[in-house]
N, C-alpha and C positions, 0 to 999 in steps of 0.2 A: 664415214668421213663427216666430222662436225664442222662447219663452218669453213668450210674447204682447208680444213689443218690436214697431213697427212702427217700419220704415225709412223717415226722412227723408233728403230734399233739400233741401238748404239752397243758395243761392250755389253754385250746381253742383257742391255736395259731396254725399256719399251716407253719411247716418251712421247706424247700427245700430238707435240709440234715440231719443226725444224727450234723454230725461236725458244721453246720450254729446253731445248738440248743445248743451245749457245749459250743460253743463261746460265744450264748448269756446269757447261763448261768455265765460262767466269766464276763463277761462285769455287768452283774445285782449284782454280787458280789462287782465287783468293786465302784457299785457306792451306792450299801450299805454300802459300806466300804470310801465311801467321797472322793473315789480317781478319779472316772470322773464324770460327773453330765448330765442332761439333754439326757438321752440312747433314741435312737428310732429306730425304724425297718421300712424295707423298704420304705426310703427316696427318693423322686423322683426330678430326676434334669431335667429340659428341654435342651437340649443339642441346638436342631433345632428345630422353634416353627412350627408349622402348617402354611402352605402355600396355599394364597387363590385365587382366580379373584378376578378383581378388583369390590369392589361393585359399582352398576349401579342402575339410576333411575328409577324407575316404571313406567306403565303409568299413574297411578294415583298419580305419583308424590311423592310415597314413595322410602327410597331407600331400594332396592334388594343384600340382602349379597353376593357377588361373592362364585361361587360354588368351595371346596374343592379340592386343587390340589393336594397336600403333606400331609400324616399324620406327626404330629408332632415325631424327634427321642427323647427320653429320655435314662435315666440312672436312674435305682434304685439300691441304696445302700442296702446292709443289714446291714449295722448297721451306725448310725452317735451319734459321741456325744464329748462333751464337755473335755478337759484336760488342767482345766486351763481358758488361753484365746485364747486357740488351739480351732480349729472344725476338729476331724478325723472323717472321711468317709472312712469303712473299709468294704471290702468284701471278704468273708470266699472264698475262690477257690481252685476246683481240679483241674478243664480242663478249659486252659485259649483260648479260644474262639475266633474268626477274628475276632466278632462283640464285643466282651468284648474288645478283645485291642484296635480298634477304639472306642468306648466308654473313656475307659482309656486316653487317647490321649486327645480326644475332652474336659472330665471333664479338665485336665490342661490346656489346649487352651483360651477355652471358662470361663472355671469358677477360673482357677488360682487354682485349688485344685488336688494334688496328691493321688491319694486311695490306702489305706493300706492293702495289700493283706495277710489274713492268709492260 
């Protein structure tokens, strides 16, 4: 239990928060009702891809994947969708985190996208 969130199940979905589940239940509202389109849940952005050695030939002359140096960072959204010819990428937040706001940061950096924090 992170931040005394307790994880729901909903419709065989498994969501973080009570609040990340209301949300999505407006948002599903919303787009029964034509006002955004395209809803989806946890959306994952590469922020820093995975870092490798360099690959190297074999002795048999194949080449050999260089061995894993970095795991790749990412960013997942809980919720991304359509307003328009908008794309919001919004996440439901109580406790805003060093690693969430360097996330935050990088999503603008790297992908030119602001996240919508509820």
């Amino acid at each position: 239990m992170k931040y005394h969130n307790k994880k729901i199940i909903r419709d065989g979905e498994t969501f973080d928060s009570i609040k990340e589940y209301k949300r999505w239940c407006e948002l599903s509202l919303l787009q029964r009702g034509g006002i955004i389109t395209n809803l989806r849940r946890q959306v994952k952005f590469v922020l820093i891809p995975a870092q490798y050695e360099p690959d190297t030939v074999g002795k048999r002359g194949g080449i050999k994947k260089g061995k894993l140096i970095e795991r790749e960072c990412s960013y997942i959204a809980d919720f991304v969708y359509n307003t328009g010819i908008d794309c919001i990428v919004e996440d439901t937040k109580g406790v805003k985190t060093k690693d969430y706001i360097i996330k935050r940061k990088l999503m603008l950096f790297i992908h030119g996208i602001r996240i919508k924090e509820v």
